[in-house]
PDB file of N, H, CA, C and O in Angstrom:
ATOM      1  N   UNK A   1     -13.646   5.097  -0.985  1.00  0.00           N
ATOM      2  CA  UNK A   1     -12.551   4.130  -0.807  1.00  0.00           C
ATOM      3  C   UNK A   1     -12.820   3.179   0.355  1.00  0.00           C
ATOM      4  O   UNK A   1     -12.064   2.229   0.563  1.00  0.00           O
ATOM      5  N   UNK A   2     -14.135   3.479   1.291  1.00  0.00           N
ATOM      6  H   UNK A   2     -14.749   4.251   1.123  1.00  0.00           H
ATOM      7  CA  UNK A   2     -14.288   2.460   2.318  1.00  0.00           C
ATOM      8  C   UNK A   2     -14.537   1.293   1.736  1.00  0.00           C
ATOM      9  O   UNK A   2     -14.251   0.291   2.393  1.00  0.00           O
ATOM     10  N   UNK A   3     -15.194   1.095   0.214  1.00  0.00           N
ATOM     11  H   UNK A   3     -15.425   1.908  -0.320  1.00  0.00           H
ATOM     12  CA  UNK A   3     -15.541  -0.247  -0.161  1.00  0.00           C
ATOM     13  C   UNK A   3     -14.268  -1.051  -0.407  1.00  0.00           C
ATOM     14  O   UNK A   3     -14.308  -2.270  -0.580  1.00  0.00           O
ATOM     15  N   UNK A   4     -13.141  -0.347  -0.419  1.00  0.00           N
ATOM     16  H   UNK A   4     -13.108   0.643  -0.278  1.00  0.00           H
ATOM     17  CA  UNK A   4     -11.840  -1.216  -0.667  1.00  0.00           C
ATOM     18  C   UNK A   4     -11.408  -2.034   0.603  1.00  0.00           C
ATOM     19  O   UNK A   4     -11.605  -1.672   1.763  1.00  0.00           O
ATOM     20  N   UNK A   5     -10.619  -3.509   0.097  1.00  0.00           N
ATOM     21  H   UNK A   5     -10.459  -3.803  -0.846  1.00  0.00           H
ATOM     22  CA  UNK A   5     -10.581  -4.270   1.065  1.00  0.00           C
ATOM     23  C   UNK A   5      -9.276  -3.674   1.689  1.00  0.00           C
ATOM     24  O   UNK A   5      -8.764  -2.737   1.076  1.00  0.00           O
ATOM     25  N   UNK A   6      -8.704  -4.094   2.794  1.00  0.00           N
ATOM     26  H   UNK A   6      -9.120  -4.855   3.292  1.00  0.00           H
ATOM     27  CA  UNK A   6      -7.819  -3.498   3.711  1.00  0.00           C
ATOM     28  C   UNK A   6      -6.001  -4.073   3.188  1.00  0.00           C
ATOM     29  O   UNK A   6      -4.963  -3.567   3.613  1.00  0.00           O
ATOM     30  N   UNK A   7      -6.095  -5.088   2.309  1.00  0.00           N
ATOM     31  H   UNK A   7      -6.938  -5.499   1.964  1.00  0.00           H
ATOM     32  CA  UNK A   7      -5.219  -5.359   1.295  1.00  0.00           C
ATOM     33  C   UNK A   7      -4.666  -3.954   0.208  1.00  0.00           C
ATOM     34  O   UNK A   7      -3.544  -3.924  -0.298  1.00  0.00           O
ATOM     35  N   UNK A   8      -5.541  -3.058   0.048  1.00  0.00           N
ATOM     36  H   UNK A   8      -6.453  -3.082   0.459  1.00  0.00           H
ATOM     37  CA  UNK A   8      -5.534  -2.442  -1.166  1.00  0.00           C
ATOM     38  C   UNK A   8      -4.549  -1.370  -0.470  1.00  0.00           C
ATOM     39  O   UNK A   8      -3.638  -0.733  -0.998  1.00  0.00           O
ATOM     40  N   UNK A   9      -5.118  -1.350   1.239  1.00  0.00           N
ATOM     41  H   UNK A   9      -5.858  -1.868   1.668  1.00  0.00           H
ATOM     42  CA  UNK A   9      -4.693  -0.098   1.707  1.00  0.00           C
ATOM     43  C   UNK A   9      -3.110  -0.800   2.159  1.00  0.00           C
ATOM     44  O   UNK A   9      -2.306   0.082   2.462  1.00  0.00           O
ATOM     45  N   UNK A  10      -2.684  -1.890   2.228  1.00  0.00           N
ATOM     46  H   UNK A  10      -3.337  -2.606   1.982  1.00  0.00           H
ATOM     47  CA  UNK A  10      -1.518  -2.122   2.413  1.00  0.00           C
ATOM     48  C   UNK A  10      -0.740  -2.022   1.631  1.00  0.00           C
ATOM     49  O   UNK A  10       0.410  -1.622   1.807  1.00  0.00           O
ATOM     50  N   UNK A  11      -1.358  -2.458   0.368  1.00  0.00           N
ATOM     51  H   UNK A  11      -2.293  -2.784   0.225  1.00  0.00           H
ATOM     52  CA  UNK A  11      -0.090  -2.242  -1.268  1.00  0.00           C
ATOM     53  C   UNK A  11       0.017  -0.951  -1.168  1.00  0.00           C
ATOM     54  O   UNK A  11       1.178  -0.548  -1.247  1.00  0.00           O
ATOM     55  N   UNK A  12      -0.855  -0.094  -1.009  1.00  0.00           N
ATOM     56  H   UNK A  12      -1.798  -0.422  -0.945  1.00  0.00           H
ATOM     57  CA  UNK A  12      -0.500   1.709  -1.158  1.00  0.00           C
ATOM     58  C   UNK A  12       0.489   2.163  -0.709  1.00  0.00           C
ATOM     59  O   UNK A  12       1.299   2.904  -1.266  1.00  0.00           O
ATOM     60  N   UNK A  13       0.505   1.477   1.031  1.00  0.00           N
ATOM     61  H   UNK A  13      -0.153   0.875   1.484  1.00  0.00           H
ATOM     62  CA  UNK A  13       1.499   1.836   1.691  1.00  0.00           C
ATOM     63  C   UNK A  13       2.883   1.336   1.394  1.00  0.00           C
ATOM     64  O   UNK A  13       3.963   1.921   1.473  1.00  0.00           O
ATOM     65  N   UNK A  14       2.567   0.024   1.007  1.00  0.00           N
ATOM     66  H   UNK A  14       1.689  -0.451   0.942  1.00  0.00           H
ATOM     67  CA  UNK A  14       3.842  -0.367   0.593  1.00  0.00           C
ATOM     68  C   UNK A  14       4.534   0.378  -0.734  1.00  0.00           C
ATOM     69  O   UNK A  14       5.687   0.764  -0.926  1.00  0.00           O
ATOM     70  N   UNK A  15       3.036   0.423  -1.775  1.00  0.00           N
ATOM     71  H   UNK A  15       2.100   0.109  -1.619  1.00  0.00           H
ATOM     72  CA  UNK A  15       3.986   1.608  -2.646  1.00  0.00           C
ATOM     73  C   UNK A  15       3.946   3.293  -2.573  1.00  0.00           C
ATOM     74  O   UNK A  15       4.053   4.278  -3.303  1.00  0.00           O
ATOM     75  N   UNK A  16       3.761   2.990  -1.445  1.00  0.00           N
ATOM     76  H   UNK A  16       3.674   2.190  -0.852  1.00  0.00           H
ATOM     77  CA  UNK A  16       4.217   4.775  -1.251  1.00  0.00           C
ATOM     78  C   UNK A  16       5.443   4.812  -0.532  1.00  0.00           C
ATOM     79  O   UNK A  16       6.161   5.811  -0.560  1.00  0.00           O
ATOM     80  N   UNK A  17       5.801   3.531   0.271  1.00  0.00           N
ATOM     81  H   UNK A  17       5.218   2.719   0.293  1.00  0.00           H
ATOM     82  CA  UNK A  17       7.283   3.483   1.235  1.00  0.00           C
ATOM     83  C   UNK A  17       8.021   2.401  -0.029  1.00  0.00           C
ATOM     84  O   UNK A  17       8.969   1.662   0.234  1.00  0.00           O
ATOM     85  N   UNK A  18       7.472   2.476  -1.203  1.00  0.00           N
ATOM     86  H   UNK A  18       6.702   3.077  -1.417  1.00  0.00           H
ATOM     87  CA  UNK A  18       8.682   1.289  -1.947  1.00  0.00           C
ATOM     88  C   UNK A  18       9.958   1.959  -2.252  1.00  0.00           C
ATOM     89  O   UNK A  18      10.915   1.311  -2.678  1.00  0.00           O
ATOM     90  N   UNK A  19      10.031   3.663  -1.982  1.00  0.00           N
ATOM     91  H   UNK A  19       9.254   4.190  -1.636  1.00  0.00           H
ATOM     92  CA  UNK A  19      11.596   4.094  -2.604  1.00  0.00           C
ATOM     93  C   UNK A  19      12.196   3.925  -1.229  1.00  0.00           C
ATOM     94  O   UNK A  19      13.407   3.836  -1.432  1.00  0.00           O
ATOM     95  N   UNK A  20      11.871   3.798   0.585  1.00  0.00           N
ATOM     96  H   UNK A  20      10.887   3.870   0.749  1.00  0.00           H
ATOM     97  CA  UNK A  20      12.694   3.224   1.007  1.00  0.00           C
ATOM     98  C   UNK A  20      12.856   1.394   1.453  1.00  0.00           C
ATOM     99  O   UNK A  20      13.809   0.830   1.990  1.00  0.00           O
ATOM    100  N   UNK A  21      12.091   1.061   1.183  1.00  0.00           N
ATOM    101  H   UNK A  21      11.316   1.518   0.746  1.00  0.00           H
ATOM    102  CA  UNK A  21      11.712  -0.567   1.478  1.00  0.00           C
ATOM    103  C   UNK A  21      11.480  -1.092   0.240  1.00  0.00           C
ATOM    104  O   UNK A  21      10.364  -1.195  -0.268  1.00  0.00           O
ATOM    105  N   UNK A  22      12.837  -1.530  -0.411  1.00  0.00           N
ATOM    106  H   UNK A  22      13.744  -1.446   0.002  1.00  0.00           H
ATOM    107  CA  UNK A  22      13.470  -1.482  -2.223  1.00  0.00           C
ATOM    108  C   UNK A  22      12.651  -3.251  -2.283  1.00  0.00           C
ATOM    109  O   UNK A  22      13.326  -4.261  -2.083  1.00  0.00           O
ATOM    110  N   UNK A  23      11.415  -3.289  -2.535  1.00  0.00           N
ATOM    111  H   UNK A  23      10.867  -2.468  -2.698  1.00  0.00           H
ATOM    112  CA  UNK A  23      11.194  -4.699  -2.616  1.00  0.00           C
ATOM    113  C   UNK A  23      11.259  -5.551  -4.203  1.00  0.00           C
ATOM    114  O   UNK A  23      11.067  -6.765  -4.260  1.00  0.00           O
TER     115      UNK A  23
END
């Protein structure tokens, strides 16, 4: 997963926190 750009690792986070940060 290091070849992934640092974008990829932000959507994750965002969809791993999307059931409290309802976007």
């Amino acid at each position: 997963m290091k070849n992934r750009p640092e974008g990829f690792l932000k959507a994750k986070f965002i969809a791993h926190h999307s059931e409290q940060f309802d976007y």
